[in-house]
N, C-alpha and C positions, 0 to 999 in steps of 0.2 A: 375122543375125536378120531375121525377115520374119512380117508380117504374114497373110502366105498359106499355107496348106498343104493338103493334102487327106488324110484320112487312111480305111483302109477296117478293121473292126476295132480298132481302135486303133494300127496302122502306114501308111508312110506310102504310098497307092494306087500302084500300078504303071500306068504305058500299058494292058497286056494287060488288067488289073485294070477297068478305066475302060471301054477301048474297048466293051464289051458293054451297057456303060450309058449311052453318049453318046446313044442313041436311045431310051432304055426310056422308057414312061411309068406304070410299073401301082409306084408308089411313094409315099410321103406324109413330110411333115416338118414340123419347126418352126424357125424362126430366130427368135434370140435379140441381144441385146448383151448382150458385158462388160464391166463395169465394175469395175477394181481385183480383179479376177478371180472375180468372183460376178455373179451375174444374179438380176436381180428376178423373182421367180415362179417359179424354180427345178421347182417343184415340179407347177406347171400344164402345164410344159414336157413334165415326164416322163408325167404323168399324160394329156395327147394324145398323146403317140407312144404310150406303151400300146395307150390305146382306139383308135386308129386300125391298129394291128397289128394287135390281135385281129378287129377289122373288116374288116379286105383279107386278112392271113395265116392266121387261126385262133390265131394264138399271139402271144407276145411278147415282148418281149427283156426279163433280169432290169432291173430298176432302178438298182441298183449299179453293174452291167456297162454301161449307157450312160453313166451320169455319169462311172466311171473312164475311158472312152473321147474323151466331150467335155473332161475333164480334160487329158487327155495330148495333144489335138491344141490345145488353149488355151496348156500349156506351150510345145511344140514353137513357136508360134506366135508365143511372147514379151510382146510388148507385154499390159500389163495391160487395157489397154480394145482393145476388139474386134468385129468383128460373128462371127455362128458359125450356122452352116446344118448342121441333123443329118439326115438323108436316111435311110428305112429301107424296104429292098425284100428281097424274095426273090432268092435265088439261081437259081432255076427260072428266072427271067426272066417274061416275057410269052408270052400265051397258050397255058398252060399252069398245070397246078396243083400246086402245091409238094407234096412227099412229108409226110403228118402228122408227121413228127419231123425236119423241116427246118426248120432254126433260122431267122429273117429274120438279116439283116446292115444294119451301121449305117457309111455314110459319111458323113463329116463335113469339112466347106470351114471355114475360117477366111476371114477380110480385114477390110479398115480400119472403125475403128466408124464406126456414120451415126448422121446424128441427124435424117432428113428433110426436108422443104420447110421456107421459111417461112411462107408462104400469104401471105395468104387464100388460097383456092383455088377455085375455079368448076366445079362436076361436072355433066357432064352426064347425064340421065336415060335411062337405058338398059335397055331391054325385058328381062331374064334371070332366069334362075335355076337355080341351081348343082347338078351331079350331087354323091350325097353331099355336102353340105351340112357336114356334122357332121365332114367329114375334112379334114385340109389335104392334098389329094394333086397330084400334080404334074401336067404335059401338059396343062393347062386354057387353051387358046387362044383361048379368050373372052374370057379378063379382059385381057390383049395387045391384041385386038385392038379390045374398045371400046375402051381407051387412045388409040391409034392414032386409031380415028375420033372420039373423042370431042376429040382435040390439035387434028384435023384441022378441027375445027369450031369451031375457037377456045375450048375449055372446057381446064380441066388436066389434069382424071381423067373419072373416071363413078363413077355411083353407079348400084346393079342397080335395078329394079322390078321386082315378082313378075306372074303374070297376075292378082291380085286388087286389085291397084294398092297394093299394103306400100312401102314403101321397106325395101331389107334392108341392104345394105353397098354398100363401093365396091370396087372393080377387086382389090387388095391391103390393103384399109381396114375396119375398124370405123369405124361411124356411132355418136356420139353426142347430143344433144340439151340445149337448156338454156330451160326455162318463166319464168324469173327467180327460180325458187324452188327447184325440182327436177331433176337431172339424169337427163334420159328417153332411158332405152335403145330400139329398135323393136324391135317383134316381129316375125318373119318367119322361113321357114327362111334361116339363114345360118353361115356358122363361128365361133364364139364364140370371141372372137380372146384369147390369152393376157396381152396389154395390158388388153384391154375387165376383163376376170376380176380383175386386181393392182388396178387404181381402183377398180372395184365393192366388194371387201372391203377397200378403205382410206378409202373415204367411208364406207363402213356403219361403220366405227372414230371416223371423223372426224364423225359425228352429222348430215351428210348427205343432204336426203329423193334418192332414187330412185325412180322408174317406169317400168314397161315398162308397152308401150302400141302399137299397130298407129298407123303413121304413113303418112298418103298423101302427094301432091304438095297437097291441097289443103290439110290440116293446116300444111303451113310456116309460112302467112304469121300465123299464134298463137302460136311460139314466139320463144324469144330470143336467140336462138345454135344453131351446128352444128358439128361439128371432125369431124375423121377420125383413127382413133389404128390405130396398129400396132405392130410390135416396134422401129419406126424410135424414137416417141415416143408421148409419151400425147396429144397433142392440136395439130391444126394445123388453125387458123378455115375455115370455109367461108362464103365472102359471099353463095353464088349455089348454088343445084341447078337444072336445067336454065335458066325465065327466072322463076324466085322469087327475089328476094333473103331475104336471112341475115344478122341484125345478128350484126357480129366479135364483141361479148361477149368483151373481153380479159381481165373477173374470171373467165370461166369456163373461159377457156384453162387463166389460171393456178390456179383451184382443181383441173382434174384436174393439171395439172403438180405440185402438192403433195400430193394423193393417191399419185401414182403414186410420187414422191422418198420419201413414207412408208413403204413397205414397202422390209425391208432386204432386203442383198445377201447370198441362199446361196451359199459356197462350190461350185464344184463338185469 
């Protein structure tokens, strides 16, 4: 039994299979955790690899046919809890444009579940903003690279800035926000992370206020807390964006921590 496997279609990838992909970038995906072999947001998952098909490919893979697919490589894979990367590209490859009745293909990686840092964390403010915004697609050497300079600089991640001074996300991160009353989403183009989407419809259940709202570098020092969620976890404190501090706000860690544990586990 092992935690890893890679499967292309629903079997398990060959060398040959692979090597054409080790270099590709024109693809998009979502990574998930399982737990006890269901994933929180199930549903949000399928519903971005769609929209993002239809957006790069023209077309899309049925729904059914990817969940039996993430099914079978979760089996294969064993253990109940899990991390699971589902990857969806053309066949055509790069630079080139797939034939109208060319299916896309769905490879999918298993490995050991995460549950991310434990912060606080210190991001620094970095000048960007994301091609396709609205897709999670792959080859994005950006987000890598302010990483890099942003460790470099003694911070742990980055957080983007748009050119109208927004804050939007960070490097792999949803940004979220906390006024002492309402947990404030920013507004900006950015990926609407499938984390961000499970809390947002479990506080709106949980009676919860929310607001979205354009947030700068100068807006920080009003609010009461900051976290960064992903598919790692629903929230880990941020002290610091570039030289702002950020109170940790430990009740608001753990009220998105209880939003997110709210919504149950779909089968896949």
């Amino acid at each position: 039994m092992t935690t890893f496997v890679v499967q292309r279609n629903g079997r398990t990838a060959t060398a040959e299979e692979l090597a054409s992909l080790a270099f590709a970038g024109y693809a998009h995906f979502t990574a998930m955790q399982v737990r006890g072999g269901g994933v929180r947001g199930l549903d949000l998952h399928l519903e971005r690899l769609r929209h993002a098909s239809v957006e790069l490919f023209g077309r899309a893979l049925p729904d059914d046919r990817v969940r039996a697919w993430l099914r079978t490589a979760a089996r294969e894979a064993g253990p109940a809890d899990l991390s699971l990367v589902a990857t969806v590209y053309s066949p055509a490859g790069e630079f080139t444009v797939a034939d109208a009745d060319e299916e896309p293909e769905l490879l999918v990686r298993t490995g050991p579940a995460a549950a991310g840092p434990a912060g606080p964390l210190a991001l620094a403010a970095v000048p960007y903003e994301r091609f396709l915004p609205g897709v999670k697609h792959v080859g994005e050497v950006a987000k890598t690279y302010a990483l890099r300079r942003a460790v470099g600089d003694g911070f742990d991640d980055a957080a983007f800035v748009d050119r109208r001074g927004r804050i939007s996300e960070g490097s792999i991160w949803n940004l979220a926000f906390w006024d002492g009353a309402s947990v404030v989403w920013p507004v900006a183009e950015m990926l609407g992370g499938t984390t961000m989407a499970v809390v947002a419809r479990q506080l709106e259940r949980l009676g919860v206020p929310q607001r979205r709202r354009e947030i700068t570098m100068a807006d920080l020092p009003g609010l009461a807390g900051g976290v960064v969620m992903n598919s790692w976890t629903p929230g880990v404190a941020v002290h610091r964006i570039g030289s702002v501090p950020l109170p940790e706000a430990p009740t608001f860690v753990d009220l998105l921590h209880r939003a997110y544990e709210a919504e149950p586990l779909a089968s896949l």
